[in-house]
N, C-alpha and C positions, 0 to 999 in steps of 0.2 A: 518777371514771367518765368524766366529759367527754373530760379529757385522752386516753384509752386511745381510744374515740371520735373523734378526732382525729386518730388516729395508724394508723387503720386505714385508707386510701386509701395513706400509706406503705408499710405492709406489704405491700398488694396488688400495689403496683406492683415492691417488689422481690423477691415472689417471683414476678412475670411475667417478669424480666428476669432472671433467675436458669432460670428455667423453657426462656426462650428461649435464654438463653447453653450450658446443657445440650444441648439440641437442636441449635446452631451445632455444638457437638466433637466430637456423632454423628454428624453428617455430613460433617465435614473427617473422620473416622475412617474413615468408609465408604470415604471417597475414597483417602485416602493408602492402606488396607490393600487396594483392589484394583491400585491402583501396586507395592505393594511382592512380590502376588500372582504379578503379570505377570512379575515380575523372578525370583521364584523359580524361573517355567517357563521363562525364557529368553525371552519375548514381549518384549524392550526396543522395539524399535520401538511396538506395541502400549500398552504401561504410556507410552513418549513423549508419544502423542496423545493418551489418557484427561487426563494432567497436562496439555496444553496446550488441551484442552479447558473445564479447573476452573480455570485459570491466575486469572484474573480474579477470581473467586470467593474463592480461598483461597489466592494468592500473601500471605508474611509468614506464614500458621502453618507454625510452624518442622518438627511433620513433615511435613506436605504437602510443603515445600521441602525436604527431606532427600530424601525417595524420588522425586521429580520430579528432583531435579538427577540423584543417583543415574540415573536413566530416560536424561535429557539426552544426560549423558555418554555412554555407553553404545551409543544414538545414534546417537553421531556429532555431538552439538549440543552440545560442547565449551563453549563459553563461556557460552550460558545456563544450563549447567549448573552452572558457577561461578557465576554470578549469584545462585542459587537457594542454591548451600550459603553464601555472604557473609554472604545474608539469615540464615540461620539462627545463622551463627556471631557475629551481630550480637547477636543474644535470646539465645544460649545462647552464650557462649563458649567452655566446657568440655566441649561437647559433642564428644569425640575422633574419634566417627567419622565426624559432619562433616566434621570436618579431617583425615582422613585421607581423604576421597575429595575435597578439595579440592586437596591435596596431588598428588593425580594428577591431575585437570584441569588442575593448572600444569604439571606433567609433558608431558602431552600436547601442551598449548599450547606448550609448547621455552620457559618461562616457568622455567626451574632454578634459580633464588637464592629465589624465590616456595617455590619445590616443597619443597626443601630444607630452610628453615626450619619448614613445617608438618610435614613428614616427622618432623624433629627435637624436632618440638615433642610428639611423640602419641611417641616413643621417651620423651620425660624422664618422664613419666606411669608408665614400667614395663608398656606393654600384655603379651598373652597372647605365647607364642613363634612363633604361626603370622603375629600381625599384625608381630613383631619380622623374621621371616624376608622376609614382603612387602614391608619398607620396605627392608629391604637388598640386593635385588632392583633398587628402584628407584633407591636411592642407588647403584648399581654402574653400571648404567643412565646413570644423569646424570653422572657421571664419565666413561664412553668419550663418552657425546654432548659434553661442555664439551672434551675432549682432543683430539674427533676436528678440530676447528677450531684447533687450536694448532701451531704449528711446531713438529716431529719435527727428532730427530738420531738417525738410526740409524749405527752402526759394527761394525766387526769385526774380529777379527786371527787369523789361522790359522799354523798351523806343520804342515810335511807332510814326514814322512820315507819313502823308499820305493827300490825297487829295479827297474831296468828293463832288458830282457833287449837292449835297441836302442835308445839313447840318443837318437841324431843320425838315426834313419830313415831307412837305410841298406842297400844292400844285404847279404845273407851274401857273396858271392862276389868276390872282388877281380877276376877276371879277366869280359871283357866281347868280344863278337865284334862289327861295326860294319862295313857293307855300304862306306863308305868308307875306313874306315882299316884294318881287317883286327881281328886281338886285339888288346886295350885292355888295360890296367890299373888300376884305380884309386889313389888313394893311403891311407893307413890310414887319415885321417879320412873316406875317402870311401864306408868300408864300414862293417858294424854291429859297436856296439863297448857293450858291455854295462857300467852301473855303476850305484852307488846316485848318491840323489841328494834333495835337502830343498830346500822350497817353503817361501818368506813371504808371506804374502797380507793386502794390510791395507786397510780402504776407511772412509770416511764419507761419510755423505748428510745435507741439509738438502731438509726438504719443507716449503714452505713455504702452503699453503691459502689460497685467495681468496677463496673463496664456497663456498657446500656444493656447487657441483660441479666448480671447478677448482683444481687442485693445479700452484704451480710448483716445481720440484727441480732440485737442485744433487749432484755428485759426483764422488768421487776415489776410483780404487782403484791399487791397486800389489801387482806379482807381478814374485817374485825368484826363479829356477829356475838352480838351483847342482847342477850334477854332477861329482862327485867325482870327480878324478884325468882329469877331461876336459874345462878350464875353456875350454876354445874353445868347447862348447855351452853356455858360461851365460848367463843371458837376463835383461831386465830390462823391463819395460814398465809405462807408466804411463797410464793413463786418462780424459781428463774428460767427463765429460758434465750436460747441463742441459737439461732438458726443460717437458713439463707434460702434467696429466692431467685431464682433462676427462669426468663421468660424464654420458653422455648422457639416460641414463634409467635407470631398477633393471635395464635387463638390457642396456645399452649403454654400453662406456666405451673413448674414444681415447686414446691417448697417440703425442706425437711426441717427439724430442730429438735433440739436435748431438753429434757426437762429436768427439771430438779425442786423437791416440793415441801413443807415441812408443816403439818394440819397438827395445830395443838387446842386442847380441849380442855376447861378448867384448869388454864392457868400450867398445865404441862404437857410435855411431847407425848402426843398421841401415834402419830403414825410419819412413815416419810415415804417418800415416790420418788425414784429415777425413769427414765424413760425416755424413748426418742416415737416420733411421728414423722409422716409425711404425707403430704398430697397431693394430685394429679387436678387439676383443673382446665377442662376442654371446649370452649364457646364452638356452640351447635351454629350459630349464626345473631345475625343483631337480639334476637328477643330470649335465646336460651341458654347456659350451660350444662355440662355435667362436672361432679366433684368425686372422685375416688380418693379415701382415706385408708389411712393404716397405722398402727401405735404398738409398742410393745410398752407395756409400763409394770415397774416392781417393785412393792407394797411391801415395806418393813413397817411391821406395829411393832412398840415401843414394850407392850409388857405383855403381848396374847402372841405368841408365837406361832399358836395353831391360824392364825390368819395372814402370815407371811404370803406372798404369793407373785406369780408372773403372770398378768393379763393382755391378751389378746384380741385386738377390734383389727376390724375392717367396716368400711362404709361406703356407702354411695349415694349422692345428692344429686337433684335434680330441681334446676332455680330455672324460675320462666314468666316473662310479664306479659301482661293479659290486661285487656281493655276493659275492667271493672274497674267503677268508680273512679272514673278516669282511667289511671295507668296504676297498676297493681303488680307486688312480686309475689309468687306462688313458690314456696321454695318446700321440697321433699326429700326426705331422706330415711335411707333403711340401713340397721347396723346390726352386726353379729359378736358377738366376743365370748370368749371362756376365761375362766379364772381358773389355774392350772396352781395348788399351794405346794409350797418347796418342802413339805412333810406328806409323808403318803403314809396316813393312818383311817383307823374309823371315824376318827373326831373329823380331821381337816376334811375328809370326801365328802361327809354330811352337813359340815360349817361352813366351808370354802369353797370347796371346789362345784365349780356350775358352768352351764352352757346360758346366756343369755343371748335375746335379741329385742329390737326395738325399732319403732318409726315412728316419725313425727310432722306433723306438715303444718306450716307457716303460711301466714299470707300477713301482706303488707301494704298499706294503702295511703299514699297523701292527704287530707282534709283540704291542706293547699300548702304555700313556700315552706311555712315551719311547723305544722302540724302533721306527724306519723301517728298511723294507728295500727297496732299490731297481737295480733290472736294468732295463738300457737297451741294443737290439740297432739299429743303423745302419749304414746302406749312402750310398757316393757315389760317383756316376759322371763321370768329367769327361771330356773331348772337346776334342781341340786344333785351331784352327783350318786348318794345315796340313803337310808332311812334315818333320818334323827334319833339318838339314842332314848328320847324322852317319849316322844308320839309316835314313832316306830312307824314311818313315813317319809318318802324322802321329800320336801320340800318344794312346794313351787307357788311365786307369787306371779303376779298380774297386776299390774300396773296401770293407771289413767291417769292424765292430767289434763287441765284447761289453763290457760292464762290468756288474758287480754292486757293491751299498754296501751296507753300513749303518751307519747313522748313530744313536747312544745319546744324548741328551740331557740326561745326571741332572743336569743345573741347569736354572734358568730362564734363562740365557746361558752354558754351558758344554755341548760338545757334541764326544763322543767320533766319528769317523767311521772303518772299516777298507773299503779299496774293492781291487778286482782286477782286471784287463781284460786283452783278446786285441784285437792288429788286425793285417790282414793286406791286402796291397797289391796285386792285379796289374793287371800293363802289358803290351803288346803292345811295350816296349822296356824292355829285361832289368836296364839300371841302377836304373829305377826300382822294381822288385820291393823288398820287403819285409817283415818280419811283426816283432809284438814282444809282448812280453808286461810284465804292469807287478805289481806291489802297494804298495802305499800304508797309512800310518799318520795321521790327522792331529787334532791339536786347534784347536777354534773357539771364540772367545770373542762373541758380542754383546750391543753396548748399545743400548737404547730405552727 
């Protein structure tokens, strides 16, 4: 009887510690379930402060730190919000959905080898298919963010068969009146001369990313313009350029680049182009931009010196989509430039030298996933600096053009295009009059 006597201050004391240990879980319970309360109604900031309030209290019981990091993140308090799920996954290691919302704090944190593995880890478990859907969301997610920092190789190669009603852009009429020489004639290449004709078109780019906001890039493209039965107009040019692009902010981004160009014409160098651009592009908000351009480029011809020269654009676009036809892009642009020649004579002001300008507006429409349809109507007006020696006039054309495409995609780099266009030339000096008609066949291949 002693003994049992003895043993009674034992018992009391642990079922006061028992008594008080009950009392501790009711209220770390109270707490976590109006954290987890908050979160149901979307209060996250609210359930934040309740938890950083009991922080002291009840950091280390592992629901408290579940629905507290939960709260953190949520937030906007990223990283103590991982602190809080560690703790938990510390005492409970197994606990999945822990670790799946730790998996997204590293996420968030741009932490992806961290993310990935817990992502993968609550995947090998077999969860439910909506938590299986969520993580592949995010595992898709961290694959364009790891890529979007890696050197790109984009390429292309196209092949374009088609038939054009005015090859060499040229007049219809052989015969020409000329206030100094009287009737003229032309000679037959110098009038319009209709034939088919296939295009090769091939390019590669290297982009090479510095930082998450500037991009240096490299490039080559090449276009071979072969007309049947008229190889005095066939064309060869090749392209380089190397630039870079720099985002200024989510709704600011520059880019400048060098150019370097080489247009040979029957089989010999015709002309070549140095020159730099750049552009200002500004999102007005989700459905608009604006585009400001600008180029200096300098024209060395290979045997007419009087058309040497330095050219000067500027431009301004205007891209905006619009609920036609489902979802449409409406894209506008106006451009000015002068053609200023490196000889200051009568010949180069009246051949070369001009003020031009021009606009054109596009619009673009899905049919549906792999079908684009795209018409584009443009005007250009050029203006010569003084009278033609011959017409004793100074020169000025006007320009129109029409084109329609469209372009089928059924691959993820395979892309059928059919295109059609109307342009039409006039001039207040009659040789240069114009008009032609085209249609086009062409296949694209690209790689990325």
């Amino acid at each position: 009887m002693k003994q049992y006597v003895r043993l009674l201050p034992s018992l009391v004391l642990m079922g006061a510690c028992a008594t008080g240990f009950a009392q501790t879980q009711s209220e770390a319970q109270a707490v976590w379930q109006q954290i987890k309360g908050l979160l149901a109604q979307g209060q996250v900031q609210q359930a934040y402060e309740l938890g950083q309030k009991n922080l002291d209290v009840w950091e280390g019981t592992p629901d408290f730190d579940y629905y507290y990091g939960m709260a953190a993140i949520d937030a906007g308090y990223v990283a103590e919000g991982s602190f809080a799920l560690e703790r938990v996954l510390y005492q409970a290691p197994n606990f999945q959905a822990a670790k799946l919302e730790l998996a997204r704090a590293y996420y968030l944190m741009k932490q992806y080898p961290l993310a990935k593995r817990h992502f993968k880890a609550v995947l090998d478990v077999s969860p439910p298919a909506s938590v299986i859907e969520r993580i592949n969301t995010f595992m898709a997610l961290i694959e364009q963010a790891e890529n979007e920092h890696k050197p790109k190789v984009l390429a292309y190669f196209e092949v374009i068969g088609g038939h054009d009603s005015n090859a060499n852009y040229a007049p219809a009429s052989e015969t020409f009146n000329s206030p100094t020489l009287g009737q003229g004639e032309l000679t037959d290449d110098g009038t319009a001369q209709s034939a088919w004709f296939n295009d090769t078109l091939a390019g590669i780019g290297y982009y090479k990313p510095i930082n998450k906001q500037t991009t240096l890039y490299s490039r080559v493209d090449l276009a071979e313009h072969n007309v049947n039965q008229s190889h005095p107009f066939d064309s060869f040019t090749y392209t380089i350029q190397g630039g870079v692009i720099h985002k200024l902010s989510d709704d600011d981004n520059l880019s400048a680049q060098l150019i370097h160009q080489q247009y040979h014409v029957d089989g010999g160098r015709y002309r070549e182009l140095n020159g730099l651009a750049g552009s200002w592009m500004h999102v007005l908000n989700p459905v608009s931009s604006l585009q400001l351009g600008a180029s200096y480029l300098n024209f060395i011809y290979n045997d007419l010196n009087n058309k040497d020269a330095e050219e000067y654009n500027l431009s301004l676009g205007y891209n905006r989509q619009v609920p036609w036809f489902g979802t449409s892009l409406i894209q506008a642009r106006l451009s000015f430039g002068q053609d200023d020649p490196n000889e200051d004579n009568e010949i180069t002001r009246s051949t070369t030298e001009k003020d031009f300008w021009g606009m054109s507006l596009t619009h673009k429409t899905a049919l549906n996933a792999k079908v684009i349809l795209t018409s584009t109507l443009a005007f250009l007006n050029s203006e010569y600096a003084e009278d033609d020696l011959l017409f004793l006039t100074a020169r000025e054309d006007d320009s129109l053009s029409f084109e329609m495409k469209a372009d089928w995609r059924w691959d993820e780099h395979w892309q059928l295009s059919l295109a059609a266009g109307w342009r039409e030339q006039d001039s207040n000096i009659e040789i240069y009059d114009y008009d032609r008609t085209y249609g086009q066949l062409g296949v694209r291949y690209e790689y990325y």
